[in-house]
C-alpha positions as CSV (number, residue, x, y, z in Angstrom):
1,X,33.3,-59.3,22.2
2,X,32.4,-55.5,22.5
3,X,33.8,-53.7,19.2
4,X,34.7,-50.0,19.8
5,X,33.3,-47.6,17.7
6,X,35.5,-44.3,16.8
7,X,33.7,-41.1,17.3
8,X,32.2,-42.1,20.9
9,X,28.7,-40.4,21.4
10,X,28.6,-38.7,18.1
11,X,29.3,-41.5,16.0
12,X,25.8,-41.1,15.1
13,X,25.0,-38.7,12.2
14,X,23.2,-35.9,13.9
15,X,24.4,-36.0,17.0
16,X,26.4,-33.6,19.0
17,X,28.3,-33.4,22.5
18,X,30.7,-31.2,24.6
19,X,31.8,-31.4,28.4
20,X,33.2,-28.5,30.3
21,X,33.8,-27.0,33.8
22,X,30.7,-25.1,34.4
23,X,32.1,-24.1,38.0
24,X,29.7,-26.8,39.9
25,X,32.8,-28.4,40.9
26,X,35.6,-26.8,42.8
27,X,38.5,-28.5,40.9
28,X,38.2,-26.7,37.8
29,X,40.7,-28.9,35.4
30,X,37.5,-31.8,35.3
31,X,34.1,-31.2,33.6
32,X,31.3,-30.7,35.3
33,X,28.8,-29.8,32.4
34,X,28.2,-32.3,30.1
35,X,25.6,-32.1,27.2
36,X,24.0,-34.1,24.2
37,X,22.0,-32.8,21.5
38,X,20.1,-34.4,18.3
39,X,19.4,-32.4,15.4
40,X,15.8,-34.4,15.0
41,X,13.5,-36.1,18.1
42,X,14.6,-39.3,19.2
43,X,13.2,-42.0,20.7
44,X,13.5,-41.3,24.9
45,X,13.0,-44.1,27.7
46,X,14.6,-44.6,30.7
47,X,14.6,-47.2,33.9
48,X,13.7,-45.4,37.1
49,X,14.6,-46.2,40.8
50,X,12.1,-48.0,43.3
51,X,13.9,-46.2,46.1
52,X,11.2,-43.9,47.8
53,X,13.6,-40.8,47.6
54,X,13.9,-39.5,44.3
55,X,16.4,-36.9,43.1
56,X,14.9,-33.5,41.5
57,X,16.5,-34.5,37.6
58,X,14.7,-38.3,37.7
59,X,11.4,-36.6,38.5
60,X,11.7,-34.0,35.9
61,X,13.1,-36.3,32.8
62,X,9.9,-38.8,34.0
63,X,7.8,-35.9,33.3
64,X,9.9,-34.5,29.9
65,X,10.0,-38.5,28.5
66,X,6.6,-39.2,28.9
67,X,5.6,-38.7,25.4
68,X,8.7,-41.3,24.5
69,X,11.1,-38.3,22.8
70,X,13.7,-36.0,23.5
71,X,16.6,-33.9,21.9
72,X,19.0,-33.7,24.4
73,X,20.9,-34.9,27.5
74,X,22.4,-32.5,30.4
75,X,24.4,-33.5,33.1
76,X,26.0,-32.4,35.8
77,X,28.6,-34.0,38.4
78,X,29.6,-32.4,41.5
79,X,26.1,-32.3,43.1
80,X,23.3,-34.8,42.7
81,X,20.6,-32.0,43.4
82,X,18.8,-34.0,45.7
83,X,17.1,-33.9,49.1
84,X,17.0,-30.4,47.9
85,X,13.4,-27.8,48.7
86,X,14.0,-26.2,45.3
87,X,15.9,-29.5,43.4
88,X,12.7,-29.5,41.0
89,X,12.8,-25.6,40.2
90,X,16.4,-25.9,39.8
91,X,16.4,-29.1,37.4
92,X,13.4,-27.3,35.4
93,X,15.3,-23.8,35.3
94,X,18.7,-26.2,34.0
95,X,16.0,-27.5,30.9
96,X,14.8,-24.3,30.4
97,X,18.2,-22.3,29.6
98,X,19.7,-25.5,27.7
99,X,16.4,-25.1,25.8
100,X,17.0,-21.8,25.1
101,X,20.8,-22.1,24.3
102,X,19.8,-25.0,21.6
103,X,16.7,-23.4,20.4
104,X,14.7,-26.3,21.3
105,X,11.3,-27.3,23.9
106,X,12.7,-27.2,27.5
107,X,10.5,-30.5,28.2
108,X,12.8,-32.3,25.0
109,X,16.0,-32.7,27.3
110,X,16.8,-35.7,30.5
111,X,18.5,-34.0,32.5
112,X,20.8,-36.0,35.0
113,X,22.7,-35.2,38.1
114,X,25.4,-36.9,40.2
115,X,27.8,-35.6,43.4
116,X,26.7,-34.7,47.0
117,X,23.3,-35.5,48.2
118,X,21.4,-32.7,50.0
119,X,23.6,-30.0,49.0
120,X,22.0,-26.7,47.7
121,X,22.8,-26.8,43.6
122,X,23.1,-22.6,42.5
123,X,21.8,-21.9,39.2
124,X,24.6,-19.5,38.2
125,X,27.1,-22.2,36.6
126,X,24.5,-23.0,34.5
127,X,23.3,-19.3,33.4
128,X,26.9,-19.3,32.6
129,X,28.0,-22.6,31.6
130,X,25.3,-23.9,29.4
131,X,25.7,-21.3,26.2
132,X,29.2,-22.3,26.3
133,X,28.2,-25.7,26.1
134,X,26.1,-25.6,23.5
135,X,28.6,-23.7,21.5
């Protein structure tokens, strides 16, 4: 039987988390922005799809995880950023300002996104959501 442990995603020492509405959704009482952050490198490895399409975030956390670390997780809902010209560009800029905002490498975070498939994903709730975020 699963035991619950108190303190959910930061029951680990070290560990840090926050969700908030970014703006990549419309109804703006749900997150939308979620991030995880370790205080040291941790041990990163994920399970990929077979599925011939591949959204922009998978490709970019396969390249970020290939050493086998990261420090952090971001994650969107709202749009999966795929099927998308720029999705890479986009999923690489998201690393690069959550980088920034933790003061960490922008190729130490997964980053994950879920919602509507072929949808063109705008930077801009990130730019602005992200520091707050990590704050």
């Amino acid at each position: 039987m699963a035991k619950e442990i108190s303190g959910g995603v930061c029951a680990p020492t070290g560990f840090k988390a926050s969700g908030i509405h970014a703006g990549i959704r419309r109804n703006k009482t749900k997150a939308d922005l979620a991030l995880i952050l370790a205080e040291v490198d941790c041990a990163a490895a994920a399970v990929y799809t077979q599925n011939k399409v591949k959204g922009a975030p998978l490709l970019v956390t396969k390249q970020n995880i290939a050493n086998g670390h990261a420090r952090g997780i971001l994650c969107n809902s709202g749009n999966a950023n795929t099927c998308n010209p720029d999705g890479v560009d986009i999923a690489e800029s998201c690393c690069g300002l959550a980088a920034k905002a933790a003061d960490v490498n922008p190729d130490e975070f997964v980053i994950a996104s879920t919602g509507v498939i072929g949808q063109a994903l705008p930077l801009a709730p990130f730019v602005s959501g992200i520091p707050k975020a990590v704050k």
